[in-house]
C-alpha positions in Angstrom: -54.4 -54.4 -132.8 -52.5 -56.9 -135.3 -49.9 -55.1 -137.2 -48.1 -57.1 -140.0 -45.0 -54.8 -140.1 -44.1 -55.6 -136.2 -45.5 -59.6 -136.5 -42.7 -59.3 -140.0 -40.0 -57.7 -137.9 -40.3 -59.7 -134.9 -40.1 -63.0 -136.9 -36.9 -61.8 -138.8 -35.3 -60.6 -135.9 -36.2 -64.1 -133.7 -35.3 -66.5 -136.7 -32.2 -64.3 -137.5 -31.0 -65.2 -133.8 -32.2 -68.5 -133.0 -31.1 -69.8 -136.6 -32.8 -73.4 -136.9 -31.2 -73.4 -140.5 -27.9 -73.2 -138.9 -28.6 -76.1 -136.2 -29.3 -78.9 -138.3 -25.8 -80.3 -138.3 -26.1 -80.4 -134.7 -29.5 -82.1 -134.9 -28.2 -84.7 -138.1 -25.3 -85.4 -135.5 -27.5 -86.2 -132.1 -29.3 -88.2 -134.4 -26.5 -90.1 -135.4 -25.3 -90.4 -131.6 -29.2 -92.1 -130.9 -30.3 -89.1 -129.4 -33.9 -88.8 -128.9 -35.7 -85.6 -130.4 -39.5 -85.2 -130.7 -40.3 -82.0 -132.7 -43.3 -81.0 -130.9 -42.1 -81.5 -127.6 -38.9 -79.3 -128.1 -41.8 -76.4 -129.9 -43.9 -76.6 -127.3 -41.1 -76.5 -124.2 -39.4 -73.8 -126.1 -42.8 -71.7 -126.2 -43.3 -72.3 -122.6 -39.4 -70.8 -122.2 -40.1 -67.9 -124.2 -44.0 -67.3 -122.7 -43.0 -67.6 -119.4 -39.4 -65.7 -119.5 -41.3 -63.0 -121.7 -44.0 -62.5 -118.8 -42.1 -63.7 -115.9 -38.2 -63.5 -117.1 -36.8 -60.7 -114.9 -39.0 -62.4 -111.7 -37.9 -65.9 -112.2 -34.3 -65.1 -112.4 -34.2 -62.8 -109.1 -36.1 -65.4 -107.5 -33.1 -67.4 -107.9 -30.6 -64.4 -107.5 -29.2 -64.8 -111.1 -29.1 -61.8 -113.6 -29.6 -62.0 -117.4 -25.7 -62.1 -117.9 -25.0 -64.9 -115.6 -27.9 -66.6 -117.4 -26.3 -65.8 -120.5 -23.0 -67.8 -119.8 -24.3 -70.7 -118.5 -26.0 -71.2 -121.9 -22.7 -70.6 -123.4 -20.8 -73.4 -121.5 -23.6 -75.8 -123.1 -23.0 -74.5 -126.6 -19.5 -74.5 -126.2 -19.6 -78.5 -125.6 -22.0 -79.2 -128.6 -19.2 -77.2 -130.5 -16.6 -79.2 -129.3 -19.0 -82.3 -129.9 -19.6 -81.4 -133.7 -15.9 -80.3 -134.5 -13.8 -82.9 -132.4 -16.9 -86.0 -132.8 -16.5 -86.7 -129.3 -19.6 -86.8 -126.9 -19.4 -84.8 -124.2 -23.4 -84.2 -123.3 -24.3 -87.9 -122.7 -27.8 -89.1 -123.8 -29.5 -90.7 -121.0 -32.7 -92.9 -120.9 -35.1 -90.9 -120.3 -38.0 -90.2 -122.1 -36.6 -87.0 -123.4 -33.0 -87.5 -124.6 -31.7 -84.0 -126.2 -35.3 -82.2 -126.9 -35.2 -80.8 -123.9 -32.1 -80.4 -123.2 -30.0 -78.9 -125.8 -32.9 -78.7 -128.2 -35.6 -76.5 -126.4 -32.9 -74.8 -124.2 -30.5 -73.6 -125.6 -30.6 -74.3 -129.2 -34.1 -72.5 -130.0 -35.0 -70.9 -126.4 -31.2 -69.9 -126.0 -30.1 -66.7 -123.3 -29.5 -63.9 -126.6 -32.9 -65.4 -128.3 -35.1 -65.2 -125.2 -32.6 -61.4 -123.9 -33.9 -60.6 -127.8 -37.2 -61.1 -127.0 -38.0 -59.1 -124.1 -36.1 -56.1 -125.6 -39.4 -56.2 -128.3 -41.6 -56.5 -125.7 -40.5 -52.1 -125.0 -41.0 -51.4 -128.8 -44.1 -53.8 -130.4 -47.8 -54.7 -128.9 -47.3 -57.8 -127.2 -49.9 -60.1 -129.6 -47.6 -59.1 -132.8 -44.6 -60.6 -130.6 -46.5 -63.9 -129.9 -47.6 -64.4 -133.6 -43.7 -63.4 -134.6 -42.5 -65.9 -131.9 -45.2 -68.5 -132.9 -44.6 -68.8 -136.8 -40.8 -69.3 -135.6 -41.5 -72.0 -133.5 -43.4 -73.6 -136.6 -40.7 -73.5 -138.8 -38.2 -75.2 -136.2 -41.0 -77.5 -135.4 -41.0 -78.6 -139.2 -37.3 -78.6 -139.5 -37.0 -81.0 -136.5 -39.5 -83.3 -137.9 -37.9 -83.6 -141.3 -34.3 -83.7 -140.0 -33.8 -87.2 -141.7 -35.0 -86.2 -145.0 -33.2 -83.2 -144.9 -29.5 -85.1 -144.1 -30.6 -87.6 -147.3 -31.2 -85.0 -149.8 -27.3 -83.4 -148.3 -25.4 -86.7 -148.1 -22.8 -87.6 -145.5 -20.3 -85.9 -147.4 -21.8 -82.8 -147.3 -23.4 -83.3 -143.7 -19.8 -83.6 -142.4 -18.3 -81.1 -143.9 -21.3 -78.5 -142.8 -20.8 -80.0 -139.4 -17.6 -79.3 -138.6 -18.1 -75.6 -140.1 -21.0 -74.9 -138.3 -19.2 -76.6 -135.2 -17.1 -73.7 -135.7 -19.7 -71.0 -136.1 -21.2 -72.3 -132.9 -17.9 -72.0 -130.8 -17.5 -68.5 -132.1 -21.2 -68.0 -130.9 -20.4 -69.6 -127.6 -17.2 -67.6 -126.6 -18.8 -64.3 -127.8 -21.9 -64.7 -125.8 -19.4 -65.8 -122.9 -16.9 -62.3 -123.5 -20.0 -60.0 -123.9 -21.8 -60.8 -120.0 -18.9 -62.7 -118.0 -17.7 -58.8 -117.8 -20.9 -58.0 -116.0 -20.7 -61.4 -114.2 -17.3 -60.0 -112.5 -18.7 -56.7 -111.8 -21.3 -58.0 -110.1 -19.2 -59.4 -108.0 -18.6 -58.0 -104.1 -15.2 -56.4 -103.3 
């Protein structure tokens, strides 16, 4: 049965951690750099990310003998170079000519369908009905869908001014995001690890 309070808290708690808001510096700079992104592509491989790691997540990963940590900071290596790429305005994460330049890749994963946004998700899976989580997780994927698509007007009404001064902080902001979700699983990584 649909409950508003648990669709409510699982949209807070998913836009709280995949923070769209907070990735459209990097978005305003790929675009700058000639980087494809097609909104509904990146919405609709992101849903397939969180779907299918929601249902099949713990599966998928064994099949592959990786655990959630190791998952975890291999998605903070990539985040770590889009830091470096929005504070230093180097490229390191070269667009190539295919057909899906960065929506894919850092877009989908792991900018929206990231390691603590998808870990986040399963952990409501234990506590709310599973259709409250999909319309939570669907109304996010909306907004970023929207805020991909007007990405252009969005850096007009800022200026360049602005745009590069919010880059370079949230380049920061993202590197601090990138070496904590690194500290908090490479731990477990190493423990993992046979003596």
């Amino acid at each position: 049965m649909l409950n508003l309070v648990e669709i409510f808290s699982t949209f807070i708690v998913m836009f709280a951690i995949i923070d769209i808001t907070g990735s459209i510096p990097i978005f305003v700079s790929m675009r700058e750099q000639g980087k494809t992104i097609r909104p509904l592509t990146a919405a609709v491989v992101a849903l397939a990310l969180f779907v299918g790691f929601f249902f099949a997540g713990d599966a998928l990963l064994r099949l592959f003998s990786i655990d959630t940590a190791s998952f975890a900071v291999a998605g903070s290596f990539v985040l770590f170079l889009l830091a470096l790429e929005m504070i230093m305005g180097r490229e390191f994460i070269r667009n190539d000519s295919s057909s899906s330049g960065a929506t894919i890749v850092p877009i989908a994963f792991p900018l929206i369908a990231g390691p603590g946004a998808i870990t986040a998700l399963l952990s409501l899976r234990a506590e709310y009905a599973i259709p409250n989580i999909m319309i939570g997780l669907l109304l996010n994927l909306i907004i970023d869908y929207i805020v991909l698509l007007l990405v252009d007007r969005i850096k007009n009404w800022l200026g360049n001014d602005l745009i590069f001064v919010i880059r370079k902080f949230f380049g920061v902001i993202l590197l601090a995001i990138a070496v904590k979700l690194f500290v908090n699983n490479i731990a477990v990584v190493i423990q993992s690890i046979p003596a």
